[in-house]
C-alpha positions in Angstrom: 105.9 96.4 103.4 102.3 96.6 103.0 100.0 98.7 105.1 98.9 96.7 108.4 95.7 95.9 109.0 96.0 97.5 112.5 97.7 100.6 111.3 94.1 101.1 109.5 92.2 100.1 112.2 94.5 103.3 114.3 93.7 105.5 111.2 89.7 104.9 111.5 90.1 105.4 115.3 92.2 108.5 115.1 89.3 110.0 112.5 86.7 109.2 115.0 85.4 105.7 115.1 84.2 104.1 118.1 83.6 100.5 117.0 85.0 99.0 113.6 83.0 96.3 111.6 85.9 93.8 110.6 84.8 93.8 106.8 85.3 97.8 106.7 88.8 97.6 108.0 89.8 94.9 105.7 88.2 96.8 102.7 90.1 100.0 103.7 92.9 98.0 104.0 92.8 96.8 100.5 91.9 100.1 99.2 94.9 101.8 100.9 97.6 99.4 100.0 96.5 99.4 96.4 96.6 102.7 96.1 99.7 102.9 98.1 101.4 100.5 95.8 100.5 102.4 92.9 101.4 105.9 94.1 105.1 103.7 94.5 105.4 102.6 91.2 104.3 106.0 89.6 107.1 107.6 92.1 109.5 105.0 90.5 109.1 105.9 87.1 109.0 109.4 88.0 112.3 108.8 89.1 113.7 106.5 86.4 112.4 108.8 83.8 114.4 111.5 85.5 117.5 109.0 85.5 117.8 108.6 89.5 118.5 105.7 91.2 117.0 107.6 94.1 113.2 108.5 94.7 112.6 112.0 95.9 109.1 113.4 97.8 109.2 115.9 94.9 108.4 112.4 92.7 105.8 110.6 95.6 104.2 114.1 95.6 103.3 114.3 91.8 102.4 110.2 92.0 99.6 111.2 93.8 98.5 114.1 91.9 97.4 111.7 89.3 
């Protein structure tokens, strides 16, 4: 389930935005699920390579080292 589009329109609010220009929230939007989808498949792997079925934070946590 990809990040919503009004989850990162909460996150800009919550870091201190008043008002919100459409095209920046749908270009953080994009930004965030890419990398967010990425980060997953590096956890994946992480975990494969270690032969679990199961992904651990200890894997999500060196995905985004990288």
């Amino acid at each position: 389930m990809p990040i919503s589009c009004a989850t990162v329109k909460k996150i800009l609010k919550e870091a201190g935005a008043e008002r919100i220009n459409k095209e920046a929230a749908s270009t953080l939007h994009k930004y965030l699920n890419m990398i967010a989808l990425s980060s997953a498949k590096k956890a994946v792997a992480l975990a494969k390579h270690a032969k679990r079925k199961t992904v651990e934070a200890s894997d999500i946590k060196l995905a985004i080292k990288d």
